[in-house]
C-alpha positions as CSV (number, residue, x, y, z in Angstrom):
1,X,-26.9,33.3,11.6
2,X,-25.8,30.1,12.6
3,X,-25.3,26.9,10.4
4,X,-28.0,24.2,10.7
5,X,-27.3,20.6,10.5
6,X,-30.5,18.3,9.4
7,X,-31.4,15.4,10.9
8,X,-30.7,13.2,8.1
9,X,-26.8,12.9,9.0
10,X,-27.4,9.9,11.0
11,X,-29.5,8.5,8.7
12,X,-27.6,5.5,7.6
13,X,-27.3,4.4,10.9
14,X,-30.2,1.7,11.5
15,X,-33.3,3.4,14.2
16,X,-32.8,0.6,16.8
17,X,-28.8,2.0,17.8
18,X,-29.7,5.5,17.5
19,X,-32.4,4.7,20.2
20,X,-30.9,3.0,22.4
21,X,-27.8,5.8,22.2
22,X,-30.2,8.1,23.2
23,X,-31.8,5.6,26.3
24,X,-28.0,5.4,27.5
25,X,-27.6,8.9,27.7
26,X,-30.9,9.3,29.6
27,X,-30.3,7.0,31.7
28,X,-26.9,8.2,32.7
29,X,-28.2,11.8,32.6
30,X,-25.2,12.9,30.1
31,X,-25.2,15.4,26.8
32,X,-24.3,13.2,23.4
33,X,-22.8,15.1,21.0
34,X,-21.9,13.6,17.6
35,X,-18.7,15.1,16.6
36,X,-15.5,14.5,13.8
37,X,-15.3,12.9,11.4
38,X,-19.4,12.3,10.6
39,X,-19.5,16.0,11.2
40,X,-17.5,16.9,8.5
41,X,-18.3,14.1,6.3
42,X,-21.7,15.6,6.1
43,X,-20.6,19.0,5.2
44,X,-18.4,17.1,2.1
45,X,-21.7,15.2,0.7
46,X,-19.9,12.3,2.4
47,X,-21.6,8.7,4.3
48,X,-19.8,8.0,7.2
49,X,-20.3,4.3,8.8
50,X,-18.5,5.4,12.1
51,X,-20.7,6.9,14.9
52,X,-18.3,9.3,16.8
53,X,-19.6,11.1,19.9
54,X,-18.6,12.9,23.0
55,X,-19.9,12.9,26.0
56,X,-18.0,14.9,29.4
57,X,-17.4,11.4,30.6
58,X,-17.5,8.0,31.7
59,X,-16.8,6.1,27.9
60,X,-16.6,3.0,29.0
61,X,-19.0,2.8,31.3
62,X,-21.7,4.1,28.2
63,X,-20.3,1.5,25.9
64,X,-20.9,-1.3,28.4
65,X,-24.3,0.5,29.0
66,X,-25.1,0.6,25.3
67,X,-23.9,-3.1,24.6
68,X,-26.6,-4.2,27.3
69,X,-29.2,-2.3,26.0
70,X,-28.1,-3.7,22.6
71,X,-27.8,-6.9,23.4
72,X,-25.2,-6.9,20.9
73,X,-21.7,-5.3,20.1
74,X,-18.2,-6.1,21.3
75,X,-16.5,-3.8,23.6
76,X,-13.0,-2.0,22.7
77,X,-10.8,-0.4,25.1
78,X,-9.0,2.8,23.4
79,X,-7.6,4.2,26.6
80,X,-4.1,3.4,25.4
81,X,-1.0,4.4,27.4
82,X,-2.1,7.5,28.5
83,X,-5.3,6.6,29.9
84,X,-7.5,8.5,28.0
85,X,-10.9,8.6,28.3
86,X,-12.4,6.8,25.1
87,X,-14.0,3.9,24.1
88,X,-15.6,2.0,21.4
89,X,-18.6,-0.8,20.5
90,X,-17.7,-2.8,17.4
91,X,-21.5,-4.2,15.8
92,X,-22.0,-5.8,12.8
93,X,-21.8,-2.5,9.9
94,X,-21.5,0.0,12.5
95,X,-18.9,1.0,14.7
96,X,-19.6,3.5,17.9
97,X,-16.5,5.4,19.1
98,X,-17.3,7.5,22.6
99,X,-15.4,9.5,23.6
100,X,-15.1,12.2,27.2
101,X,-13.9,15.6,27.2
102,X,-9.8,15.6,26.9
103,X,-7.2,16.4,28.7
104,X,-8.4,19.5,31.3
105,X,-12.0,20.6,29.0
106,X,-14.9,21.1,31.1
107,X,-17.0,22.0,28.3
108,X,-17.9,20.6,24.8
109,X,-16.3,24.4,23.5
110,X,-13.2,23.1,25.1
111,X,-12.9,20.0,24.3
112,X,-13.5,20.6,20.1
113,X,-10.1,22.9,21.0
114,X,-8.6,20.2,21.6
115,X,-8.6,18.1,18.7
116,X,-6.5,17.5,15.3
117,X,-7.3,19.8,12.9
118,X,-9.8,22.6,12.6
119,X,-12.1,20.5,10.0
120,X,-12.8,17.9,12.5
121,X,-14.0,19.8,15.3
122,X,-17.4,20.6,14.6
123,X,-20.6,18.7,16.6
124,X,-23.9,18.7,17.2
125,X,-26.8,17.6,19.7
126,X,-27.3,14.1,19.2
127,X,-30.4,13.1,20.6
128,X,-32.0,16.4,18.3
129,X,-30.7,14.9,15.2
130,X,-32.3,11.7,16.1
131,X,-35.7,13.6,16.7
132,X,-35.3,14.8,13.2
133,X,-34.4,18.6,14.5
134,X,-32.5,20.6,12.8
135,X,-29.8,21.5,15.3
136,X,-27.2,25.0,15.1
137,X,-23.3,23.7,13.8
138,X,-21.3,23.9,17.4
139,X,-18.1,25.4,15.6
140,X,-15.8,27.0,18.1
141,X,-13.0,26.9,15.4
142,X,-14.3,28.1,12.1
143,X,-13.8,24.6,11.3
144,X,-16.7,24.9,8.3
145,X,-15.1,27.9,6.6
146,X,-11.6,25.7,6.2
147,X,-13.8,22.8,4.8
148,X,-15.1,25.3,2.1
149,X,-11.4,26.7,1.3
150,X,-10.4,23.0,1.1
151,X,-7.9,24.0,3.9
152,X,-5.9,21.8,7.3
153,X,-5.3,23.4,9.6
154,X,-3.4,21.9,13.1
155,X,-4.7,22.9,16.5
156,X,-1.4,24.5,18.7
157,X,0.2,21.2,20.1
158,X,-1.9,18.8,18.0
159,X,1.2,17.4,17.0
160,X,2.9,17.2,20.4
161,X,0.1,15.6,21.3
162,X,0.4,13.2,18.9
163,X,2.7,12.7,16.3
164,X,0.8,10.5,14.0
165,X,-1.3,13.8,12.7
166,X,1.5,14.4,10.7
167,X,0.9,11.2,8.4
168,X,-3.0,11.9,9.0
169,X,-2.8,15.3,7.3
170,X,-1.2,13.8,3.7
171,X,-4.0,10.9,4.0
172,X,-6.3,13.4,4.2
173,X,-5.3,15.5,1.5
174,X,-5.0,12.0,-0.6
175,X,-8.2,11.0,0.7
176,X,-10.8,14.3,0.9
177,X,-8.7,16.7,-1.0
178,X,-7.6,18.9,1.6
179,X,-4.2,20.7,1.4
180,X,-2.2,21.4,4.7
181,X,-1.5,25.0,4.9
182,X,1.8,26.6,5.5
183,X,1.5,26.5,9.0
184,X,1.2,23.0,9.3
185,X,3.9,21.8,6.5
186,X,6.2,23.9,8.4
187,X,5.2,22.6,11.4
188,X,6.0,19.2,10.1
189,X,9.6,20.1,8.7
190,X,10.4,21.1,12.1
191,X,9.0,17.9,14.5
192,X,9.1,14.7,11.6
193,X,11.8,13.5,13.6
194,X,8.3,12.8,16.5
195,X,7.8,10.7,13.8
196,X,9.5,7.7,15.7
197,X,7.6,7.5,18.9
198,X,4.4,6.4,16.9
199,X,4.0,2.6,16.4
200,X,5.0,1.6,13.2
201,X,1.3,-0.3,13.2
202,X,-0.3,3.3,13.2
203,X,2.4,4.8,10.9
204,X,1.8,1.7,8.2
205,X,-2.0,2.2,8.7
206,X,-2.3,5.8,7.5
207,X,0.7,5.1,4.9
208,X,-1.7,2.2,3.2
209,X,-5.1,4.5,3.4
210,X,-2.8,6.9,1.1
211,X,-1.0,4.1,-1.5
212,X,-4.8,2.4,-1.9
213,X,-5.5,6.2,-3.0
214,X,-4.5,7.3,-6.6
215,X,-2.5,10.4,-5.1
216,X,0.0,7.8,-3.3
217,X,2.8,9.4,-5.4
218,X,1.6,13.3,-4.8
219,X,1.6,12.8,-1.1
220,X,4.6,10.9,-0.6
221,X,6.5,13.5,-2.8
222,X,5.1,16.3,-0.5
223,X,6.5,14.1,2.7
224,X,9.4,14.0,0.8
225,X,9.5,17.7,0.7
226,X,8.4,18.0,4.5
227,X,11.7,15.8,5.2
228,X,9.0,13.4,6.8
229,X,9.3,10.2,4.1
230,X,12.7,10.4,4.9
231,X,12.7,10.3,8.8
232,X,10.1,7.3,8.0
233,X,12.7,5.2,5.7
234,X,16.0,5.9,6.1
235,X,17.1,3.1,3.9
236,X,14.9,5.6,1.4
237,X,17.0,9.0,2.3
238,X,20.4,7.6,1.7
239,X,19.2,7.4,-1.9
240,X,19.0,11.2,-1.7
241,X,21.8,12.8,-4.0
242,X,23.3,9.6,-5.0
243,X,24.1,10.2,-9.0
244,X,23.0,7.5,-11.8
245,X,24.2,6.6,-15.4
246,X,23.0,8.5,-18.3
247,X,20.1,6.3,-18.8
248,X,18.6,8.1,-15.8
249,X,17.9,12.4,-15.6
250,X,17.1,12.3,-11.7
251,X,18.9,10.8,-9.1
252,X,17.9,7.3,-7.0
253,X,15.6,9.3,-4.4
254,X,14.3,11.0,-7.5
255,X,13.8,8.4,-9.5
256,X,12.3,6.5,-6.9
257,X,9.7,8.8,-6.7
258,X,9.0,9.2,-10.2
259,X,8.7,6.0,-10.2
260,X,5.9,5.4,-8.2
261,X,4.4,8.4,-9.8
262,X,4.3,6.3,-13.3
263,X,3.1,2.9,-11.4
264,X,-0.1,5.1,-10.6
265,X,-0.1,6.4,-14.5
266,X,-0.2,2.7,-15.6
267,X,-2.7,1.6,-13.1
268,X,-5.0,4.1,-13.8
269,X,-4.8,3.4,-17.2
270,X,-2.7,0.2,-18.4
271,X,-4.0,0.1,-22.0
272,X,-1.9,3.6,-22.6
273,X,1.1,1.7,-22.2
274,X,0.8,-1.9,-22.9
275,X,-1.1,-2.9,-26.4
276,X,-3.0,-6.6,-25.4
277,X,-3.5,-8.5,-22.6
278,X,-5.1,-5.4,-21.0
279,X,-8.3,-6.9,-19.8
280,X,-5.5,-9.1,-18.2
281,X,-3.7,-6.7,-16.4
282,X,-6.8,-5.2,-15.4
283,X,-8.0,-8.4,-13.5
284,X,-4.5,-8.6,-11.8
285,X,-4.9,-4.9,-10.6
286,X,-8.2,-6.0,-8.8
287,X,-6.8,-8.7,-6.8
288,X,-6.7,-7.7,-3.2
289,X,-3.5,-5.3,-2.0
290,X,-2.0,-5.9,-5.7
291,X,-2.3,-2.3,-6.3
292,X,-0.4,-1.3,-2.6
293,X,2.1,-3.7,-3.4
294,X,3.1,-2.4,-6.7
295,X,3.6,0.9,-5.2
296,X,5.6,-0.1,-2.6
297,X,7.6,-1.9,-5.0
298,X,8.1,0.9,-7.5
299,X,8.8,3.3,-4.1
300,X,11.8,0.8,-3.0
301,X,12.8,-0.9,-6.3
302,X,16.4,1.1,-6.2
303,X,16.9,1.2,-2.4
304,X,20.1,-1.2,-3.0
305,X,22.1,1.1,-4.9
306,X,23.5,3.4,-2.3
307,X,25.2,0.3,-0.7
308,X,26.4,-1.2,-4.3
309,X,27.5,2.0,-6.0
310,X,31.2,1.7,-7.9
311,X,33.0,2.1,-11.4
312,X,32.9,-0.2,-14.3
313,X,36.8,-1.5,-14.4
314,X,37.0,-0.7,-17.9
315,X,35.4,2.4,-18.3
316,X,36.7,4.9,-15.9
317,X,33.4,7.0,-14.5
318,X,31.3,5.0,-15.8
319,X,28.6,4.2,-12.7
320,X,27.6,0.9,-11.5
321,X,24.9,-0.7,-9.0
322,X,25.6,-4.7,-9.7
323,X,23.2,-7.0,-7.6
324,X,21.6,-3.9,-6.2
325,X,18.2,-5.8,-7.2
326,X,19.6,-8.6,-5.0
327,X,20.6,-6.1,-2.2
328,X,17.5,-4.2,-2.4
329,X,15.3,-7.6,-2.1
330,X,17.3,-8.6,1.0
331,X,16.7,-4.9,2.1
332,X,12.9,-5.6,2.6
333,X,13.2,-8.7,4.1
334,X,15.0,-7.1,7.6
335,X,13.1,-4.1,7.3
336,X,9.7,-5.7,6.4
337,X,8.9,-6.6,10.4
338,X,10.3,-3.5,11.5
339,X,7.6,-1.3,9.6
340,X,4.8,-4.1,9.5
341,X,4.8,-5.6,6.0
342,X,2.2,-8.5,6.4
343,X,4.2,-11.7,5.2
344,X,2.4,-11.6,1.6
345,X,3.6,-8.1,1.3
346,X,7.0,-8.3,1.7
347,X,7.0,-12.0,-0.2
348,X,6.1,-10.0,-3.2
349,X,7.6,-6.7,-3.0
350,X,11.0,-8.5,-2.3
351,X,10.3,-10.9,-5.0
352,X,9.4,-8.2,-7.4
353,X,12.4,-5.9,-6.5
354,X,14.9,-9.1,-6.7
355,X,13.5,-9.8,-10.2
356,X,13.0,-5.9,-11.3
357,X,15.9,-5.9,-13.7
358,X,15.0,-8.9,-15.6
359,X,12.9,-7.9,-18.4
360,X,15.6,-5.5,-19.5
361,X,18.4,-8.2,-19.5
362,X,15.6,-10.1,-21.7
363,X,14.6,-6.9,-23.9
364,X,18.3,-7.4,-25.1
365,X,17.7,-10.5,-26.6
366,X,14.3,-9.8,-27.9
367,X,15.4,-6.7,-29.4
368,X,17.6,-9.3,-31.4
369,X,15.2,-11.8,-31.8
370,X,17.3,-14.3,-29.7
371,X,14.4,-14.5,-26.7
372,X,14.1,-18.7,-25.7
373,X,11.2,-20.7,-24.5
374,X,13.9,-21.3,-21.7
375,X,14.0,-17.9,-21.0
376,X,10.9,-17.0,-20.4
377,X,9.9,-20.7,-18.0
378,X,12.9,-19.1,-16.4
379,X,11.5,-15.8,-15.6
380,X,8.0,-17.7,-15.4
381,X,9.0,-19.4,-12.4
382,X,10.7,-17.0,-10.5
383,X,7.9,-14.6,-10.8
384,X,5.2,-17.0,-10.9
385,X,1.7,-15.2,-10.4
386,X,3.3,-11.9,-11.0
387,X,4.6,-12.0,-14.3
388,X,2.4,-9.1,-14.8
389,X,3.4,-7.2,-11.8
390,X,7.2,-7.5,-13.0
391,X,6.3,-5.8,-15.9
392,X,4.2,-2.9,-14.5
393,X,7.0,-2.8,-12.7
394,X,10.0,-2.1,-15.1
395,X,7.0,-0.5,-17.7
396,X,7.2,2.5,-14.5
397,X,11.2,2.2,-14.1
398,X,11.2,2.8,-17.4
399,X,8.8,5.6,-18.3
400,X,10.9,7.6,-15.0
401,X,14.1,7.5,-16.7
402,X,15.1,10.2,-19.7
403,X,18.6,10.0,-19.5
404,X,20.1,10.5,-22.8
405,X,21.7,7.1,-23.2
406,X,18.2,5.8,-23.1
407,X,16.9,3.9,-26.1
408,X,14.0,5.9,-27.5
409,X,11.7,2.4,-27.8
410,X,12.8,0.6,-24.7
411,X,8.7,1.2,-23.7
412,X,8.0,-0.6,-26.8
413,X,10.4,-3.0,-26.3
414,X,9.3,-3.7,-23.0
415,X,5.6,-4.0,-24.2
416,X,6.6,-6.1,-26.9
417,X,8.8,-8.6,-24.8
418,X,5.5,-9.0,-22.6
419,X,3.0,-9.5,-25.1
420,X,5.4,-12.3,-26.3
421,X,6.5,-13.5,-22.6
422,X,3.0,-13.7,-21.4
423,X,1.0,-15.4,-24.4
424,X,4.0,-18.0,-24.1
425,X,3.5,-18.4,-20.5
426,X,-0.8,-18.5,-20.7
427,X,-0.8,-20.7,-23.8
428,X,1.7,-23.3,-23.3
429,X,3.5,-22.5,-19.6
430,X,0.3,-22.4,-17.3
431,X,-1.5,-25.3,-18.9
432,X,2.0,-27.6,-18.2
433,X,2.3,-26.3,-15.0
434,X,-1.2,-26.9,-13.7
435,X,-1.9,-30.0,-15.3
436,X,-1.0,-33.3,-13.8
437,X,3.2,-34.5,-14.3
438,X,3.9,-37.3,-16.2
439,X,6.8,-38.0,-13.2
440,X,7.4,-37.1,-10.2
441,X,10.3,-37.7,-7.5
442,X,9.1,-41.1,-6.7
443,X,9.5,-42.0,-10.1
444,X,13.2,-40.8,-10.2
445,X,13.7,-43.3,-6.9
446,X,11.4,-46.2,-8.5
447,X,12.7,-46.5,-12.1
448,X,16.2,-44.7,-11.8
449,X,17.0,-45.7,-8.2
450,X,17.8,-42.3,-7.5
451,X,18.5,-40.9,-4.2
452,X,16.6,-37.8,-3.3
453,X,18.2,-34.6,-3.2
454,X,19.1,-31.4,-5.0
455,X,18.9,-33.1,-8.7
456,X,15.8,-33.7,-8.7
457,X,14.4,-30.4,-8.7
458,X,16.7,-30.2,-11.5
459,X,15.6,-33.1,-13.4
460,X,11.9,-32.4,-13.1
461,X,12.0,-28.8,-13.9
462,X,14.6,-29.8,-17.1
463,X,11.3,-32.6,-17.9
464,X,8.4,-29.8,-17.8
465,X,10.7,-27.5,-20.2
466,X,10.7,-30.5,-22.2
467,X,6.8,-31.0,-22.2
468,X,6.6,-27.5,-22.4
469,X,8.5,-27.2,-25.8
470,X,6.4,-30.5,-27.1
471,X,9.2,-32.4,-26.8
472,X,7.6,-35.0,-24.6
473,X,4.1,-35.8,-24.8
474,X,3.2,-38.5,-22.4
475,X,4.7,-40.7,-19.5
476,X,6.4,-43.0,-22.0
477,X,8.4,-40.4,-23.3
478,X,8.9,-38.7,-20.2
479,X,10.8,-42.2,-18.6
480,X,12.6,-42.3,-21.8
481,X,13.7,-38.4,-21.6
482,X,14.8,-38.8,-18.1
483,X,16.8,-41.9,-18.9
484,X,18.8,-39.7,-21.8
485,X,19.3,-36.8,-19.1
486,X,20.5,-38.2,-16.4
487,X,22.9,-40.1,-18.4
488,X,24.1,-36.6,-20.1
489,X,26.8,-34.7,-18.8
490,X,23.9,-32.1,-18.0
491,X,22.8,-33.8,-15.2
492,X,25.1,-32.7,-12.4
């Protein structure tokens, strides 16, 4: 007995498109067939906003057609380099993909044998379904039963074809729940290096739909596995087998991982790790890409130690990685148009991987109670609007290391010094640093006659530490201050 699919698939798609789909196809004398993604969607309990269908040919002349009848939409060429027959209409909370049968199918049958994986080739009838029919499953493939085992499956050559199914099966395991069988992860072991013929656009594209997914760490471990993450970074793969101190158990690949693995832990669920300012963190985590970028972050933090591995002078086989925060920051920056980093990506993963080290060179001092107000404008200002990232960010360096040279509290430490870094910075850092200055560089050339150059940054910033620690209260005081400083041997 075949499977039925109701009518009310398409419902969320508004009764004036559906319509005029179905005019186009009479009026061309073609079969519409939805198919994919909706298909399966449906089957998962799942809305779909995307309108996929197939039709035997002549995509863009039905989108133009449908645009017409419309009287709305914008048209979208998706014939690519190979010509293929597909189209799409872009219309304000829908989108219509249409595509004809592919490569050499002369029948729908043919055509779903064609496709990705097994799970999205199923269709149906379209015009039917928008008669409120209930229509028979069109399943060639057995596509429904591998839905209900939770199984992808590849079609033979589905990766030839195109390369980018490989990343497509990991964001659909991240994204539906899926799990690749054998087949296919061996599949992908043996052609990741096809990897590299994709567009990086495409690659970043899936790679994102899986780090804005809480499973980011799961699937890039099982890419790892596949020998794929590596083809994809190979800045990332010469971490692989590089040894660390005894503060660390795994090595830098390892670790890596891990600690992207934690950076999920403490986004799903900051207040098991940090004990005030959660609502705080919380908020941060909400801001558009913030999440992504963390991840990211936490995937490359370490990228530089490969290239700054050595020996402490004094202690013979004693490991060392000095700078590699600096190296792995500069890192980003020449790979970040490579592989497609917007420019507010890679601004703040480099900045957060450059300054990754810093709260444990301060932990020192607030283990010993020796932390400055100096300090922490430093680390203020070099982090600015992600002071809370760069904690979330050593919090997961952290929680991935069990070495046995570790200190059993540096998580406490590390919560501690931010509760006390970032009440500093909110109470008495922010409010000086958004408020209007008592001085500013004209000043310095009005009332010092000084010339303008590198000082003055120096000056000014040396004034709002001043106003920060109360020691200045008002413009007075300020002219007066500066007239002390520059006259100190401080002033360089």
């Amino acid at each position: 007995m075949s499977t039925l699919i109701q009518g009310d698939i398409v419902k969320g798609f508004p009764c004036y498109l559906l319509d005029a789909v179905n005019g186009v196809a009479e009026k061309l004398n073609v079969p519409v067939f939805l198919v994919g993604g909706i298909v399966r969607d449906y089957f998962l309990g799942l809305d779909s906003h995307d309108l996929d269908l197939v039709i035997p040919k002549g995509s863009e002349l039905f989108c133009q057609e449908l645009i017409k009848k419309l009287g709305a939409g914008a048209f979208v060429s998706l014939a690519g380099k190979k010509g293929e027959d597909t189209a799409r209409v872009v219309l304000d909370g829908a989108t219509v993909d249409v595509s004809g049968y592919r490569g050499q199918a002369q029948s729908l049958e043919q055509d779903l044998l064609l496709r990705d994986f097994t799970v999205n080739s199923m269709a149906a009838d379209f015009r039917s379904l928008v008669e409120q029919k209930d229509v028979p499953l069109i399943d060639p493939a057995g596509g429904l039963e591998d839905i209900k085992k939770g199984r992808l499956k590849f079609f033979a050559g589905a990766v030839d074809d195109d390369p980018l199914r490989m990343l497509r099966g990991f964001r659909l395991q991240a994204t539906l729940g899926f799990a690749l069988d054998d087949d296919a992860r061996k599949e992908i072991a043996l052609k990741k290096s096809a990897i590299n013929l994709v567009s990086w656009e495409r690659r970043m594209a899936e790679l994102h739909a899986i780090l804005e997914t809480d499973k980011g760490a799961k699937e890039f471990g099982e890419m790892a596995a596949c020998g794929l993450l590596q083809e994809l970074f190979p800045n990332l793969a010469v971490c692989e087998g590089v040894e660390q101190p005894d503060f660390h158990h795994l090595d830098v690949f390892e670790h890596c991982l891990e600690t992207l693995a934690c950076m999920e832990r403490l986004i799903a669920d900051p207040a098991s790790f940090f004990t005030g300012y959660v609502e705080d963190i919380k908020s941060y985590l909400g801001e558009k890409n913030i999440r992504v970028r963390l991840k990211w972050a936490a995937l490359f933090h370490d990228i530089g130690k490969p290239s700054t591995k050595g020996e402490h002078e004094h202690e013979a086989g004693r490991l060392t990685f000095h700078q590699h925060d600096f190296v792995g920051s500069r890192m980003i920056d020449e790979m970040s148009g490579q592989i497609r980093f917007s420019r507010d990506d890679a601004k703040m993963i480099s900045e957060l991987i450059n300054q990754h080290m810093h709260p444990f060179h301060l932990s020192n001092l607030y283990r010993e109670d020796l932390l400055t107000t100096r300090a922490v404008v430093r680390l203020a200002r070099k982090t600015g609007a992600n002071l809370i990232g760069l904690f979330l960010l050593a919090m997961s360096d952290s929680l991935a290391s069990h070495g046995r040279l570790k200190p059993e509290t540096m998580e406490q430490e590390l919560d501690g010094l931010f509760q006390q870094v970032y009440s500093q910075y909110i109470q008495s850092i922010m409010p000086v640093q958004k408020s209007e200055k008592f001085l500013d560089g004209h000043d310095l050339v009005t009332h010092f006659a000084l010339e303008p150059g590198p000082d003055f940054k120096q000056i000014l910033d040396e004034l709002e530490l001043a106003v920060i620690e109360k020691k200045v209260k008002n413009r007075t005081e300020a002219l007066s201050w500066v007239s002390q400083y520059i006259k100190s041997d401080k002033c360089v």
